[in-house]
N, C-alpha and C positions, 0 to 999 in steps of 0.2 A: 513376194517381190518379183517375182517372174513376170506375173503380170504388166509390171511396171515396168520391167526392160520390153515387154513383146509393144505396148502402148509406145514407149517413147522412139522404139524403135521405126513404129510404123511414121509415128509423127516426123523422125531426122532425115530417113532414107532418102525421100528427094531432095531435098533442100542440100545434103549432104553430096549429093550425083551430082546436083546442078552446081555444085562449087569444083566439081571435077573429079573427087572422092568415092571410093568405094566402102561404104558402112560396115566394118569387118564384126563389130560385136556392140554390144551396150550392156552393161553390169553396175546394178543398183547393190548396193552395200551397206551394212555399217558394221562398223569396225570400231569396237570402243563405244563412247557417246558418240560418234560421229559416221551421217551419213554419207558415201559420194556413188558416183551419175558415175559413171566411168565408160567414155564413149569413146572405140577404137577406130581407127579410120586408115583406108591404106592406099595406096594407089602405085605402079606398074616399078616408079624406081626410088619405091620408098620413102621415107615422110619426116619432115625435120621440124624443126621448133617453129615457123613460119606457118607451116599446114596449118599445126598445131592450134597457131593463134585466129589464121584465117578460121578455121572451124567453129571453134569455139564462139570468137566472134558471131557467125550467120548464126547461131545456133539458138543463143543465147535468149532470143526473143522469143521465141518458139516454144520452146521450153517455160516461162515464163507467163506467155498468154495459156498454154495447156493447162499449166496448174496442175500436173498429175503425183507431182507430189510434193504431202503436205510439211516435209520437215522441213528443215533447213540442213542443207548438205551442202558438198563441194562438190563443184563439175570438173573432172579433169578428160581434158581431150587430148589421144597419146596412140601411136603405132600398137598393132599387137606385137609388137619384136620381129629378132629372130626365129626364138622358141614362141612360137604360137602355142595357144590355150585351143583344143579345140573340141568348142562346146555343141557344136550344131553338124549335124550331117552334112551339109554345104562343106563346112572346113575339112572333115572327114574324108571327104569325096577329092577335094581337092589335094589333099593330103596322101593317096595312095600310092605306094614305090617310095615313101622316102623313111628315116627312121623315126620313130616317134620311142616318148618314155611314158611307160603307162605306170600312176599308182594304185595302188588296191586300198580298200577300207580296212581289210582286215589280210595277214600273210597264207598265199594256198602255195602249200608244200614249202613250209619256211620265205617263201619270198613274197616281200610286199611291192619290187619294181621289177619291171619289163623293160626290156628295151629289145627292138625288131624295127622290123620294116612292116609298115601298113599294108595289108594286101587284099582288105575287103573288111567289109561290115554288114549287118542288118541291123533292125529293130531291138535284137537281143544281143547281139554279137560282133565283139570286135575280131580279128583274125591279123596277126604277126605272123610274119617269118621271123623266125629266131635260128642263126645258123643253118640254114634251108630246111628247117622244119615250121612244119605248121601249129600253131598254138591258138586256141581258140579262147579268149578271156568274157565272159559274161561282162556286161553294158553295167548289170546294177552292181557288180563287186568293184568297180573302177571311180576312185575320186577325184584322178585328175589323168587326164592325157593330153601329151602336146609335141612338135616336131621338136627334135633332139636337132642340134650345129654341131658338125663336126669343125672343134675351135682347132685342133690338130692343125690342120689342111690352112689356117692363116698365117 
């Protein structure tokens, strides 16, 4: 399926820019019997149901003449959030100094979630501040990371 996201991705990005958008992700799924295209799109003060529609819209053709994939699925075109998902070192990078929740596949030393500050990655390794300590979490024990809102602070 990756493949599929990296393909349709390359096919949205302009079409996506040139509508004034920034292509934040693209996530091919199924879920159930059913597959969806899940194309996140973001831009400087945020993205409302209108983006939404315009995007999908330009999209929709493109996708359609591609023909890159053979099911039948749903397209949903949607902000990544607040709590961003972040799947790509891009989001990684842009993501360092703020807090993120890391989950694990499996619990090291009873805990299965983190939460820190991003303070660096590589190839192999994420790196949190946890209470001004450094924590170094291995890339392949991690099943989901994403920034944490402090909802508090509203």
């Amino acid at each position: 399926m990756a493949n599929i996201e990296q393909k349709v991705e390359t096919l949205l990005k302009p079409k996506i820019e040139e509508l004034g958008y920034r292509l934040y992700d693209v996530e091919y799924a199924k879920e159930g019997k059913n597959y969806f295209l899940r194309v996140f799109i973001d831009k400087k003060d945020g993205i409302d149901i209108d983006d939404c529609e315009k995007v999908n819209d330009g999209i929709m053709d493109l996708l359609d003449e591609a023909d890159y994939i053979k099911e039948q699925y749903f397209l949903e075109v949607s902000s990544p959030g607040i709590e961003r998902v972040l799947r790509k070192d891009e989001h990684l990078q842009e993501s360092i100094g703020l807090e993120v929740e890391i989950k694990l596949f499996k619990p090291e030393d009873k805990i299965r979630q983190l939460e820190g500050i991003l303070d660096g990655f590589n190839d192999d390794e994420i790196i949190l501040l946890i209470d001004g300590e450094k924590r170094i979490v291995p890339r392949k024990n991690i099943s989901l990371i994403k920034t944490k809102y402090n909802w508090d602070n509203e």
